[in-house]
N, C-alpha and C positions, 0 to 999 in steps of 0.2 A: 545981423542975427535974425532969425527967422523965428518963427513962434512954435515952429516943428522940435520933439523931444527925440534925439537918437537914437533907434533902436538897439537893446543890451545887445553884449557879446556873449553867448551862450560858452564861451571856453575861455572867461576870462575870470579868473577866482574871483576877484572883489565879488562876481552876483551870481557865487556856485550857491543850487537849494540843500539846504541844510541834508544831513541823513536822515536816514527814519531807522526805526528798532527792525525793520524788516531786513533789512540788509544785513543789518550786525547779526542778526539768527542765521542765516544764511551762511559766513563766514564760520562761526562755531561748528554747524555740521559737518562742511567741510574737511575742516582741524581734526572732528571727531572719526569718520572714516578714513582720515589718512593714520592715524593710530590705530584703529583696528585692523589696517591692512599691515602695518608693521608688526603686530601680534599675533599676525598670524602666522607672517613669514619666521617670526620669533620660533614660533612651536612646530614650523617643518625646520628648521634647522635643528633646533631638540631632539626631535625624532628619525629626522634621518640623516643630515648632515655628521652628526656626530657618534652615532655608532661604524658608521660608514669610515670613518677617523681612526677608530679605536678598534677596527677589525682590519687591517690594511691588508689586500691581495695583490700580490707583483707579480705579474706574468714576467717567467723569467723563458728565455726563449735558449735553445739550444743547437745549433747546427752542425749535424753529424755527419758527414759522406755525403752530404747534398741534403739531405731528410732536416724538415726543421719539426722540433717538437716543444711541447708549452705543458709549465711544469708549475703548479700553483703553489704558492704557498700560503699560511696563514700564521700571522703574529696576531695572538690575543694578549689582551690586557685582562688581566684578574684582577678584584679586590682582595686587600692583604686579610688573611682570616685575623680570627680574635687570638692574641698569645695564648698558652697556658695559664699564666698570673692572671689572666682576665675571666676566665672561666673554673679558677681551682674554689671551690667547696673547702672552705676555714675547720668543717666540723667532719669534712674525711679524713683529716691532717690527723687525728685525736684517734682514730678506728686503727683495731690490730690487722696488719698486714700480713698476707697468706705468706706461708712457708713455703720460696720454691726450693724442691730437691736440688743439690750439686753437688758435684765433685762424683766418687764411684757409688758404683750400685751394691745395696744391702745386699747379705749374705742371702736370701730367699731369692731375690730378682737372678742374684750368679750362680746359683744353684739351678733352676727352673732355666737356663740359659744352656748351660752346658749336661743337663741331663737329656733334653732335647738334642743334643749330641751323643749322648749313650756316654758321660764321661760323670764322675762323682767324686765332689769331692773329700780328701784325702789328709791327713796328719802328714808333716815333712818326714817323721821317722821311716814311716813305710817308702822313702823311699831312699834308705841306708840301712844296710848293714849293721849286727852288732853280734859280741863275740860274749859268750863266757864258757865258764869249766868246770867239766861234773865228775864227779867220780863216782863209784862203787865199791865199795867196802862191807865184808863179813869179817864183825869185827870180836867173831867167839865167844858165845854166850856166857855169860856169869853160871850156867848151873853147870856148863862143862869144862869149868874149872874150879871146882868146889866139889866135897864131899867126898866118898866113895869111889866114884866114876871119873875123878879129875883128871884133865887129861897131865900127862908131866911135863914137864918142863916150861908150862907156864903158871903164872903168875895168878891170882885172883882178879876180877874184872879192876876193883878201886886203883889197881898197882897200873894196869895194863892204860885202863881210859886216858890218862891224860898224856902217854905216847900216843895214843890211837889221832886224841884230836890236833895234836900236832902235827903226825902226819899227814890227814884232811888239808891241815892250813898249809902247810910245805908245800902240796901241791898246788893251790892257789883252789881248788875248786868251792864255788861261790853255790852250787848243790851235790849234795850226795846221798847217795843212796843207800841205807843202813841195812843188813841183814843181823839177825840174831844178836838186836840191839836191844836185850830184856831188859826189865823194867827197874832192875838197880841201876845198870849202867843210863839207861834214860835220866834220871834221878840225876847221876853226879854229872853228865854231861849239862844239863840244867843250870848245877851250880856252879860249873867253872865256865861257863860262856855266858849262859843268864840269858837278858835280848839279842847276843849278838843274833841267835839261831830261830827261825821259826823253825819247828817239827810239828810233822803228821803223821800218824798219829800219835805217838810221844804215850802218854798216861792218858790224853784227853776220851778216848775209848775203854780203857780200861786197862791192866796189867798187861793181860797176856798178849793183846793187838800191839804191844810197843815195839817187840821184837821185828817187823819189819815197817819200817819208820820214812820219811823222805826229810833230809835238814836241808836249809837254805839262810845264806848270811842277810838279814835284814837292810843291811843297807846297800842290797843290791835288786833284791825283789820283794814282792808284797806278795800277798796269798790273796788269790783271786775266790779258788772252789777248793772245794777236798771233798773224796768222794774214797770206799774202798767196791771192793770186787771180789767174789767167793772163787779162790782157785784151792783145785782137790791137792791133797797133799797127802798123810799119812794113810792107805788104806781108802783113799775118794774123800776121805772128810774134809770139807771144802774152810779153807781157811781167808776171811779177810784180809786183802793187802791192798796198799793206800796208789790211788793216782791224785793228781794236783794240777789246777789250774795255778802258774804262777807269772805275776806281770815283772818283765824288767823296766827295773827302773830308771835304767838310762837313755831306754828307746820306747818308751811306753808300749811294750811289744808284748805279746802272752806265749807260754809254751807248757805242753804238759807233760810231765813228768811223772811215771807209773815205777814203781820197785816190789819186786817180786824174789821169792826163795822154794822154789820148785822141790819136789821128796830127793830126797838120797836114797840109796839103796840099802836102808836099814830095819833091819828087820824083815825084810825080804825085797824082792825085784818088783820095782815102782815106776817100771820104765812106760808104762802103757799110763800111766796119772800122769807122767812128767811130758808124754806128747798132748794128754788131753789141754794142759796146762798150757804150752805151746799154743795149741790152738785158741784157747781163750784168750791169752796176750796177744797173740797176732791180728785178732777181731778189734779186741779193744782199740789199741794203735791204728785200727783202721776208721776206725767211729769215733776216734777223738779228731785223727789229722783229715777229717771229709772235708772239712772246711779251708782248709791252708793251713792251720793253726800248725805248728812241729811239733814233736812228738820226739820224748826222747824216755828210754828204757833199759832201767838199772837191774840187775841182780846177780843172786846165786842160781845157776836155773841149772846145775848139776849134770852138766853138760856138756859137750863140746861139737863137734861137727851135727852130735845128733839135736841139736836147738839149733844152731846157728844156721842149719841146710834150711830145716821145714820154716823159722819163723821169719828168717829173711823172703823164703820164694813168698810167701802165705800175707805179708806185713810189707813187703818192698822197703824195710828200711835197711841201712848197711851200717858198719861196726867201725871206729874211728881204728881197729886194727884190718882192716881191710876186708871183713867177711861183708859177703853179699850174693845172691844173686844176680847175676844178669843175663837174659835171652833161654835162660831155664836152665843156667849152670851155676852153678853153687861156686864161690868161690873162698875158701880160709885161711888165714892165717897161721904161718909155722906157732912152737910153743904157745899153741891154745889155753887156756885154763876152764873151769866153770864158772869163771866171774865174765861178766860180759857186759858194753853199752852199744844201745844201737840207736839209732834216732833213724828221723824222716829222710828219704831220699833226696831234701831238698838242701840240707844241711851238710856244708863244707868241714871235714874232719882235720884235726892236724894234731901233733905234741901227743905221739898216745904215749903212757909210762902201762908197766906192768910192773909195779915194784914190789919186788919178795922181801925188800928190807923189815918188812912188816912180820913176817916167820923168822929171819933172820935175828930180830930183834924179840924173837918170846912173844909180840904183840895180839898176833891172832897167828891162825895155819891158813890161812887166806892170805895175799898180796891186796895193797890197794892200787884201784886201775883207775884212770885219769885221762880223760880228753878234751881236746878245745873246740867248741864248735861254735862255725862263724852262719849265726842265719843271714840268707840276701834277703835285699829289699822284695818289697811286694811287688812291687810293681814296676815295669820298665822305665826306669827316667825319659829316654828319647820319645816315650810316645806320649807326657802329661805336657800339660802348661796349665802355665803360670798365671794370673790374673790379681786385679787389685781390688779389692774392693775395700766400704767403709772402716769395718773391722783389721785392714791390714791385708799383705800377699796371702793368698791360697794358690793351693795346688790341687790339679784335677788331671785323674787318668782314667782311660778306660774303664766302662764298670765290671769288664768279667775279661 
């Protein structure tokens, strides 16, 4: 052995020098920027890794005839929105809810619709037909059958009336036209029908205006108007006689109705009052029917071809026995009388009677005469329509 000590082994643990705090800091920095470098890469992946994800674009390539072409597309990803139940208001639940309009349009909205069309609308009657039957009846005054002057071989009015209204009713007519219906027999006809009959004027003018009268059965028309009109009569003295608005009541339709008893030739030749007379009626008739309304006209007008020529050219209306004008020829019927009906041109005639069983039978020296007249509709059906609205169908037709 030698007194020499061997030198350490610098790589042998037994005589490694301890650490120091210097190294161990050392190690922790380290640690620390190898985390910060992963946080960082953390937040480019956040930001662009992952939208990059969620917007994917595929070049989709195409090759046509040789030609290649690239065609992009784009899938997005949305976030799902909020539901309804997530957003609804507890205290709008409780609030009144607006009214919306449905189903058809108010009668204003379809009116305002089709008047913009020049169409208006219409009642279904106006576009149907309806028929009734008038007659004309002089049914021989109560003072010329009484007293002094009576004529013979009839009766007194009380005897005579209640064949007279019989006959009326045989013939079915629902208005007629009274001549020399004075103010007695007005009276008892009163009492043997009562409501069945509206009359105008009846007593409601006064005595002497009864005598020429218009009666209609109530439960076929209403009385709309009544109006009278000064026609010359004995001498020019111009006498009141009655026209009438009257509505049927089965078509809600209107027509008017004028009854007239022009002079006889008594006490001298009355023939120049009896064309004035003419003329007046044919006016009237023409200023009632201006409108469309019909027009129908009963009397004794003490006449025959000489009324029926002037008041048909003069009035254009024609006689359910076939007198009329046409093209400025007069046209009449064989066995004329002076009782006469004529209505508007527009009105289809049929069933005329001239019945003499009425002289035949003592009743009057008059016949009662009797026609059916069918009015047309107003308005041509092919050219209206039809529509629905709130209220129910309507109909609409031209307005003129």
């Amino acid at each position: 052995m030698t007194g020499r000590r061997r030198a350490e082994d610098p790589g042998s643990g037994r005589h490694r020098a301890p650490e120091t705090s210097v190294s161990r800091g050392h190690a922790w920095s380290v640690r620390l920027i190898v985390l910060g470098v992963v946080a960082g890469l953390a937040t480019v992946v956040a930001t662009v890794a992952i939208p990059l994800l969620t917007t994917e674009r595929a070049q989709r390539v195409t090759v046509s005839a040789g030609v290649v072409t690239s065609q992009s597309t784009s899938v997005e990803v949305s976030t799902p929105e909020p539901t309804p139940e997530a957003d609804r208001d507890p205290e709008a639940d409780s609030l009144p809810k607006p009214k919306v309009p449905v189903g058809p349009p108010g009668l204003k909205v379809l009116d305002h619709q089709f008047r913009e069309r020049g169409m208006v609308r219409v009642d279904k009657s106006a576009l149907q037909p309806f028929v009734f039957r008038v007659a004309s009846y002089n049914v021989l005054g109560a003072s010329h059958t009484s007293g002094k002057g009576a004529r013979k071989g009839y009766a007194g009015y009380a005897a005579r009336t209640p064949g007279q209204v019989g006959l009326i009713e045989a013939h079915r007519a629902s208005v007629v036209g009274l001549q020399e219906f004075q103010h007695p027999q007005a009276r008892q006809f009163a009492g043997l029908r009562g409501s069945a009959y509206g009359v105008y004027p009846g007593l409601q003018l006064g005595e002497a205006l009864s005598q020429n009268s218009i009666a209609w059965r109530t439960d076929t028309w209403s009385v709309v108007e009544t109006h009278t009109i000064g026609i010359p009569y004995f001498g020019g003295r111009p006498v009141q006689m009655p026209y009438v608005l009257l509505r049927h009541l089965g078509s809600g339709r209107t027509v008017w109705f004028g009854n007239f008893h022009n002079p006889a030739n008594i006490g001298g030749n009355h023939a120049g009052w009896r064309a004035a007379a003419t003329r007046i009626e044919a006016d009237l008739a023409n200023r009632l029917g201006a409108d469309g309304t019909p027009v129908v006209m009963t009397g004794d007008f003490n006449d025959r071809a000489e009324f029926a020529c002037p008041f048909s050219a003069r009035s254009g209306m024609h006689s359910p026995d076939g007198a009329a004008t046409v093209n400025g020829v007069c046209r009449t019927p064989r066995g004329m009388s002076v009782d006469w009906i004529f209505g508007s041109g527009s009105l289809q005639w049929s069933d005329y009677v001239q019945d003499w069983s009425s002289r035949d039978r003592r009743l009057s020296d008059h016949p009662i005469i009797a026609g059916t007249a069918t009015v047309p509709s107003i308005h041509d059906p092919s050219k209206c329509r039809r529509a629905k609205a709130r209220a129910g169908m309507q109909i609409y037709c031209p307005a003129s």
